[in-house]
C-alpha positions in Angstrom: 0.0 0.0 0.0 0.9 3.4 -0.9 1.2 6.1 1.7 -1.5 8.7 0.8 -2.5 12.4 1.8 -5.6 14.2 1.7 -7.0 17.6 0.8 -8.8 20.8 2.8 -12.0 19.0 2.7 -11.6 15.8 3.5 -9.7 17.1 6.4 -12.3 19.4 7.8 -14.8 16.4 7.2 -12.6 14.5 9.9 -13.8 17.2 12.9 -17.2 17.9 12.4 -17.2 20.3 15.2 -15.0 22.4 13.3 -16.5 24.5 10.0 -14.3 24.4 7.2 -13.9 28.2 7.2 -12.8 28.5 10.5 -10.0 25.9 9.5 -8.9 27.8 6.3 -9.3 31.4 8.6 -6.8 29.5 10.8 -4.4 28.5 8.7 -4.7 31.8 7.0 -3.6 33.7 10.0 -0.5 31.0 10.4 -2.2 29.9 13.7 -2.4 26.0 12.8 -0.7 23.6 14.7 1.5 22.7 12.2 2.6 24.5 9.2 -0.1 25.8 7.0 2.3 26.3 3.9 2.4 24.1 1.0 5.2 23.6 -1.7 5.4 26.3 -4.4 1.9 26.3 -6.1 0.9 22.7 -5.1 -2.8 22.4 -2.3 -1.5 21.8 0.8 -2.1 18.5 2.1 -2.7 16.4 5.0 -1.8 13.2 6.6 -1.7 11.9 9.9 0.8 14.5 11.4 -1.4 17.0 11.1 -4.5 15.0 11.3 -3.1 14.0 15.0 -1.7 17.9 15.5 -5.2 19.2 14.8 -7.1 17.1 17.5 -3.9 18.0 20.8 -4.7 21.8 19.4 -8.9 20.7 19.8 -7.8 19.2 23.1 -5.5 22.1 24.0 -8.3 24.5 23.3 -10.9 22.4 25.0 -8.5 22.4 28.3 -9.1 26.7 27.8 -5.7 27.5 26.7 -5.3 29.6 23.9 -5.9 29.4 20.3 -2.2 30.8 19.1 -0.3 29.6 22.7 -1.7 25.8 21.7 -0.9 25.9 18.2 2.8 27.5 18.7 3.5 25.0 21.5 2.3 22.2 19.5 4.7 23.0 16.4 7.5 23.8 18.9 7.7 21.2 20.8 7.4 18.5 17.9 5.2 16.4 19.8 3.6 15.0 17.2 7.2 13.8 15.9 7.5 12.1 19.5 4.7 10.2 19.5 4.9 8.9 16.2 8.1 7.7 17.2 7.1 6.0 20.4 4.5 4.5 18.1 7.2 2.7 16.3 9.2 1.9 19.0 8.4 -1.7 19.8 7.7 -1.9 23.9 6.7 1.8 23.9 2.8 1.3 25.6 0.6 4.6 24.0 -1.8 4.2 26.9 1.3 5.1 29.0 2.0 8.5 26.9 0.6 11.6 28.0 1.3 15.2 26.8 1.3 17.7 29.6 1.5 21.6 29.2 2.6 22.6 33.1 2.8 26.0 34.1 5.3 27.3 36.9 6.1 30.8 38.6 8.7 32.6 39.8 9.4 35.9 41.6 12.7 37.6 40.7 14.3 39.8 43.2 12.3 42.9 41.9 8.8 41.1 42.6 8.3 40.4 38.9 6.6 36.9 38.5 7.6 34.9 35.8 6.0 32.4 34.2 7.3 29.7 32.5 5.7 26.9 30.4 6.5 23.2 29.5 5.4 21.2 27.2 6.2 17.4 26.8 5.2 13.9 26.1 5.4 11.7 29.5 4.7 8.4 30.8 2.3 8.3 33.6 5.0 8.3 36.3 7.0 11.2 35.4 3.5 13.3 34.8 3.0 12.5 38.7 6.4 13.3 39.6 6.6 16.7 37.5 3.0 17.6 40.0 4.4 16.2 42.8 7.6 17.8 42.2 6.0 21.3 41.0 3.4 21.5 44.1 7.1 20.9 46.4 8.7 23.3 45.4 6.5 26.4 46.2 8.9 29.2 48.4 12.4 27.2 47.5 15.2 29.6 46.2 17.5 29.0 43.3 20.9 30.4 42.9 19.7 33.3 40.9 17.7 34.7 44.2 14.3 34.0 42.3 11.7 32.3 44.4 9.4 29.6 42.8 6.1 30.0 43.4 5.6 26.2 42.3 3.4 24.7 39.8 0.5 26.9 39.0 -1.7 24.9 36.5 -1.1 22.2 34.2 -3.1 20.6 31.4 -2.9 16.3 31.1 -3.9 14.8 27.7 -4.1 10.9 27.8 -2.3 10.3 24.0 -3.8 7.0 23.5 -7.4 8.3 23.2 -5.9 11.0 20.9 -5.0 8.6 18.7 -8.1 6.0 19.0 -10.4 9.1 18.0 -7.8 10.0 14.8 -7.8 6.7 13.3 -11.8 6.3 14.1 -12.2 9.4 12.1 -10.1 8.2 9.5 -11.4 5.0 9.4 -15.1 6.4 8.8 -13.7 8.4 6.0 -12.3 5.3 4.1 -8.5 5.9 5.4 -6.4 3.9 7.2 -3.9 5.5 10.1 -1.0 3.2 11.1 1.0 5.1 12.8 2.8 8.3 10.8 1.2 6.5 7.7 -2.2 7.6 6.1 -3.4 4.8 3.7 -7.0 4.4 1.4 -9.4 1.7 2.2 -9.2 -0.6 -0.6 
């Protein structure tokens, strides 16, 4: 089987609770989760990258972050990239991948607070341990005299369902997801 892509519709077709405008208005204002270009006067195309990047920006946005913040953090961090390649890792268990988006605070020696923002794929045990470890250290000092005021929020998105509702959308469709790979039904 041939690795295939698809176009603007058949993409938009994929999340229903999106309108096809307010995808195109979205890429048009470069705010996609991935990049919105295409090659030199070719349609811009779709496969599972995206396909997956559009639904942790859904999520994202579902969890009340911002439209531009999810969307930025999604094409900087590469997740996507990550979790396809934990998906062809042999071992790697999906239902143990999680991406988290954790929010911390600090207070320089001015009284400025300064937030700063993480974004990473996790197993389960590290996503408790970045909590546990953020809620800890509330009041501790580093060497630069700031003073963390600890984890102030953080956003958990189990990746295994991420991918279940993907390839159930694709599968409706008449594609196929396996993994980074988008193939047609025969």
């Amino acid at each position: 089987m041939t690795p295939v892509s698809i176009r603007l519709a058949e993409f938009s077709k994929l999340y229903p609770d999106t309108k096809k405008a307010t995808i195109q208005s979205i890429l048009a204002a470069d705010e996609a989760p991935f990049d919105p270009k295409s090659d030199e006067g070719k349609q811009r195309t779709y496969g599972c990258s995206e396909i997956l990047a559009w639904y942790l920006y859904i999520q994202m946005r579902n969890m009340g972050l911002p439209a531009t913040f999810s969307a930025n953090q999604i094409r900087a961090s590469n997740i996507v990239d990550q979790i396809f390649a934990a998906y062809d890792r042999p071992g790697d268990d999906m239902a143990d991948l999680f991406l988290i988006v954790d929010r911390h605070e600090k207070r320089d020696n001015t009284g400025d607070v300064r937030v700063i923002w993480g974004v990473s794929l996790q197993p389960f045990e590290a996503v408790s341990e970045i909590l546990t470890k953020g809620a800890a250290s509330h009041g501790t000092t580093n060497l630069r005299g700031e003073t963390r005021l600890g984890l102030s929020g953080a956003t958990i998105i189990p990746i295994a369902p991420c991918l279940e509702r993907c390839a159930s959308a694709l599968d409706a469709a008449g594609f196929i997801m396996d993994g980074p790979r988008l193939y047609e039904k025969d």
